[in-house]
VOGU-3710 file (C-alpha; in Angstrom, 3 decimals, decimal comma):
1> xxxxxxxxxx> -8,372/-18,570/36,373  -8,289/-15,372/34,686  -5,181/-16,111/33,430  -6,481/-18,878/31,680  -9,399/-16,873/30,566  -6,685/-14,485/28,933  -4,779/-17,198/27,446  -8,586/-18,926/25,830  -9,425/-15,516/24,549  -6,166/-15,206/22,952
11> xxxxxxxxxx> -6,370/-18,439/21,487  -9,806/-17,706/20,290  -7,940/-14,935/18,295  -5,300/-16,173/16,530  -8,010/-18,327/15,513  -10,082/-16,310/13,646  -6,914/-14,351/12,185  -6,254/-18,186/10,382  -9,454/-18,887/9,295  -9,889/-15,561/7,619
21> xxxxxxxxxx> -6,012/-16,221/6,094  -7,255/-20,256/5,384  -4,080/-21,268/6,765  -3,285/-23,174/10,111  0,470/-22,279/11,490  2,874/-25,333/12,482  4,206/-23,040/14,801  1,408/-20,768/16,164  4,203/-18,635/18,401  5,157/-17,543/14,982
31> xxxxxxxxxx> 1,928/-15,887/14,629  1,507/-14,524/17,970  5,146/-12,726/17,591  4,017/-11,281/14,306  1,079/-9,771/16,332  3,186/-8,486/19,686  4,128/-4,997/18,827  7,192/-3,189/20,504  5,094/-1,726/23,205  3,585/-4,760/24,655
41> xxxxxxxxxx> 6,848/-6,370/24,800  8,648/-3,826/26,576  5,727/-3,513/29,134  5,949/-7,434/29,667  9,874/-8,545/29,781  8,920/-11,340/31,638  7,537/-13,343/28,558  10,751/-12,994/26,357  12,399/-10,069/26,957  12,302/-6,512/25,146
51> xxxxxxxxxx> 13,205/-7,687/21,960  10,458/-10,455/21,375  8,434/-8,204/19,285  7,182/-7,926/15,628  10,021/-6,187/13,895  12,628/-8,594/12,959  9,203/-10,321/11,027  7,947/-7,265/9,482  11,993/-6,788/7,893  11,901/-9,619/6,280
61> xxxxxxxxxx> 7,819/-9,374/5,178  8,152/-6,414/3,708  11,177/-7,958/1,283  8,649/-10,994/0,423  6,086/-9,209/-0,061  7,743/-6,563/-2,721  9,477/-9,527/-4,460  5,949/-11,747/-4,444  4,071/-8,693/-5,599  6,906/-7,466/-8,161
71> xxxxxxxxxx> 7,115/-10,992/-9,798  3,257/-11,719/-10,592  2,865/-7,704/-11,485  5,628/-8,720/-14,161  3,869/-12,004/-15,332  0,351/-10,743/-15,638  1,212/-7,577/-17,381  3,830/-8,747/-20,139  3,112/-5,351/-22,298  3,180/-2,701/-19,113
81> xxxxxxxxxx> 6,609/-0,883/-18,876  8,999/-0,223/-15,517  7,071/2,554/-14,904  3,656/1,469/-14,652  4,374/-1,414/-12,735  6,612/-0,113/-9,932  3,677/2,521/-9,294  1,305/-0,537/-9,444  3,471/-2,353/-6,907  3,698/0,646/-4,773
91> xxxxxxxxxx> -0,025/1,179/-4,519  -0,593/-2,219/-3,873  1,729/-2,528/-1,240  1,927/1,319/0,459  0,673/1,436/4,233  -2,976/2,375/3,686  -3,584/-0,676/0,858  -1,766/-3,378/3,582  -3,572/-1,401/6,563  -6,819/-2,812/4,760
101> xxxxxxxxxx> -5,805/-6,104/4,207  -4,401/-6,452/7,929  -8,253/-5,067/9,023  -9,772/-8,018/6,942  -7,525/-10,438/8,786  -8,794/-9,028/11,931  -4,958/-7,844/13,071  -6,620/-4,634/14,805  -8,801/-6,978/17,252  -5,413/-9,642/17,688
111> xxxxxxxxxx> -2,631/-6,856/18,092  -1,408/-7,344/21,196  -0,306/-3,970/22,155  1,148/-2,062/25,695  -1,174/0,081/27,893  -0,013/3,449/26,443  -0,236/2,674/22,843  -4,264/0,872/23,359  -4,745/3,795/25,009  -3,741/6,547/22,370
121> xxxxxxxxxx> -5,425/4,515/19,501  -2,558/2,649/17,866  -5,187/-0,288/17,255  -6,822/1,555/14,352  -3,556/3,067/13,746  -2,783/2,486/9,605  1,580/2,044/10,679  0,698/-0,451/12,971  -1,927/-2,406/10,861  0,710/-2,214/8,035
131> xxxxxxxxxx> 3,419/-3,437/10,160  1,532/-6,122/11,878  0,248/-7,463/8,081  4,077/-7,760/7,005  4,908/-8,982/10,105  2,213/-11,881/9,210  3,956/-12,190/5,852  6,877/-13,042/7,689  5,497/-15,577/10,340  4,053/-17,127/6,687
141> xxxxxxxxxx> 6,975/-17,127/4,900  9,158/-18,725/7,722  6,340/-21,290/8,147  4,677/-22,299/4,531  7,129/-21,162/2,168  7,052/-18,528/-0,295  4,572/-20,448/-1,830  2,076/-20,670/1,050  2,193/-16,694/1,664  1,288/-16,294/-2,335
151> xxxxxxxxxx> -1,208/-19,304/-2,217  -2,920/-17,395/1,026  -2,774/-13,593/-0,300  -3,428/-13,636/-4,090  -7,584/-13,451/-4,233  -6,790/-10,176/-1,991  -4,002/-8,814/-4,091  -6,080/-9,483/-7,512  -9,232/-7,629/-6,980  -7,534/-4,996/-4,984
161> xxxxxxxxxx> -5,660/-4,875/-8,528  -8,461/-4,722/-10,216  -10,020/-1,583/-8,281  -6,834/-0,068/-9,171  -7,144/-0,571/-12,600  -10,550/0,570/-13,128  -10,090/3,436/-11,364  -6,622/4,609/-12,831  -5,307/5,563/-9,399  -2,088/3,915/-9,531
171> xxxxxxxxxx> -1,308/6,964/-12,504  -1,366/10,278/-12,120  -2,590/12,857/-15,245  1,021/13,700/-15,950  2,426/10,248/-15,775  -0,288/8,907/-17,754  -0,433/11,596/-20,577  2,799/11,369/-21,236  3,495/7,648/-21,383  0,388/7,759/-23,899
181> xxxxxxxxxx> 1,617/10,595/-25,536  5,698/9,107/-26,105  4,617/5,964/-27,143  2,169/7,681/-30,138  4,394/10,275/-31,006  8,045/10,061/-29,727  7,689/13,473/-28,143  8,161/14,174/-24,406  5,532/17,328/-22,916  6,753/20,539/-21,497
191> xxxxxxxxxx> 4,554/22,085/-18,865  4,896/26,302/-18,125  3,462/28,460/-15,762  0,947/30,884/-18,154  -0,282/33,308/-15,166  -1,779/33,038/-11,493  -3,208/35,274/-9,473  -4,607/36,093/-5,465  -2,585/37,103/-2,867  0,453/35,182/-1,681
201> xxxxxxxxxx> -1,323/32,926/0,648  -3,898/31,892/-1,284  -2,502/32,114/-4,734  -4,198/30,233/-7,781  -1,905/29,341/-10,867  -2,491/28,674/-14,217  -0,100/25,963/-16,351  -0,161/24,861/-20,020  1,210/21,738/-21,274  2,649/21,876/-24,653
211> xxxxxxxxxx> 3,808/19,322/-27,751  6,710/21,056/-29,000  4,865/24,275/-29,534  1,160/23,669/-29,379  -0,770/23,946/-26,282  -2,670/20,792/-26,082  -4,128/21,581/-22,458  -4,842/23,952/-19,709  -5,379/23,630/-15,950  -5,737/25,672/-13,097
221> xxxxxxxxxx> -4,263/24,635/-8,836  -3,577/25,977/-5,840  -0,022/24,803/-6,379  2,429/24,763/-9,411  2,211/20,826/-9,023  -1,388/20,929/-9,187  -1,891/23,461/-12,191  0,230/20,925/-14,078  -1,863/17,907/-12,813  -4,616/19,801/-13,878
231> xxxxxxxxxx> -3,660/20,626/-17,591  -2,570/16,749/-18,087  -5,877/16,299/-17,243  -7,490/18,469/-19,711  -5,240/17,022/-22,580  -5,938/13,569/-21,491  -9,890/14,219/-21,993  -9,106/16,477/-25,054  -7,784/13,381/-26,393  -9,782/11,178/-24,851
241> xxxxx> -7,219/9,181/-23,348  -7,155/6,720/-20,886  -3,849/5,051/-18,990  -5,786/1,476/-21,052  -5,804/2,979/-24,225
//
C-alpha cells in the first residue's frame, strides 16, 4: 500500500509538471528520467541501474536549447550584431535564468533526488534546477520534436526577453558604450588607470575612458575592472546613451 501511495503521489507530479508545460508525454518514463538525478539513481540500482539518471538528457537539452534559442534570437533581431546576441543567448539560457524556468515547471517539488543530496538542499539548488530543465528539454525533444519543445517554451523565453531588454542587463557599460560609440564614429575606446588610492587591501581606483585623446568619462571601483565599468557608465549618461539607441 504505501508503495502504491508513492507511486499515486508521483504520478500526481509529473502531472502538474505537464500541465504547467501544456504538453502530455507519449512516453511519460521520458519525463520521469529527465527528473531522476544521479543521486537517486545510485541509491536505488534496483530500478535501472546507476546509469538511469538525467544526464545523457540534459547533453543533448542543452544543444537544443542553444540552437532553438540562437535561431529565433537571429530571426527577431535582424539588425543586432554577433555580439549582442550571443550575450542575449547566454543570459537567456545561463543556470540562474533556466533555474527559474525549471521552478515555474515545478521541477524542485518533482526532482526525484537520493537521501544525501534532499538532505543538503540540492532541491532549491540553481545546478540542479538548471540541469533538471535541460534534461526536460531533452525528454521534449526526443518526444514532440524540435517543434513541440519551441511550441511549449516560447511565451517563457519572450517575456523573459523582454525583461532583459528593458533592463539592459544582457550589456555591460563597456560593451555597450563601445558598440554605440564604433558604429557612430569608427573609433574603438581606450580605458587607463588615472590614480587610486587606500591601502592595499582595500584599494579604490580611478579609470578614464578616452576617444583618441579626449576623456569622455570617469569612474571610480574597488577593482581595475570596475573603475572601467564605472567610467563607461559615466560616458554612456554623458551621452545619453542607451544599448536601444
Amino acid at each position: 500500500m504505501a508503495n502504491d501511495s508513492g507511486m499515486s503521489e508521483n504520478n500526481a507530479v509529473l502531472s502538474t509538471v505537464q500541465d504547467r508545460l501544456g504538453y502530455n508525454f507519449q512516453r511519460p518514463q521520458l519525463l520521469t528520467l529527465a527528473l531522476t538525478h544521479p543521486s537517486y539513481a545510485h541509491e536505488h540500482p534496483e530500478q535501472g541501474g546507476e546509469e538511469q539518471h538525467n544526464q545523457r538528457l540534459e547533453y543533448l537539452g542543452d544543444a537544443v536549447l542553444d540552437f532553438l534559442v540562437a535561431a529565433w534570437l537571429f530571426d527577431r533581431h535582424p539588425n543586432f550584431p554577433e555580439g549582442p546576441l550571443t550575450r542575449l543567448r547566454a543570459t537567456l539560457v545561463r543556470t540562474t535564468s533556466l533555474a527559474h524556468l525549471a521552478l515555474d515547471l515545478g521541477l524542485d517539488v518533482a526532482l526525484r533526488l537520493g537521501h544525501g543530496e534532499e538532505e543538503s538542499g540540492g532541491r532549491k539548488r540553481p545546478a540542479n534546477l538548471c540541469d533538471a530543465l535541460e534534461a526536460v528539454v531533452g525528454a521534449l525533444y526526443l518526444d514532440g520534436g524540435l517543434d513541440c519543445v519551441w511550441e511549449h517554451l516560447l511565451p517563457w523565453f519572450s517575456r523573459e526577453e523582454q525583461k532583459i531588454l528593458d533592463a539592459d542587463s544582457y550589456l555591460d557599460a563597456k560593451s555597450r558604450f563601445q558598440e554605440w560609440i564604433q558604429a557612430e564614429t569608427g573609433i574603438t575606446p581606450n580605458y587607463r588607470i588615472s590614480g587610486d588610492s587606500g591601502p592595499d587591501h582595500a584599494k579604490v581606483f580611478t579609470a578614464q575612458v578616452l576617444l583618441e585623446d579626449h576623456v569622455v568619462g570617469e569612474g571610480v571601483g574597488s577593482s581595475k575592472r570596475a573603475a572601467e565599468q564605472a567610467a563607461a557608465q559615466a560616458a554612456l549618461a554623458a551621452l545619453h546613451i542607451t544599448a536601444k539607441d
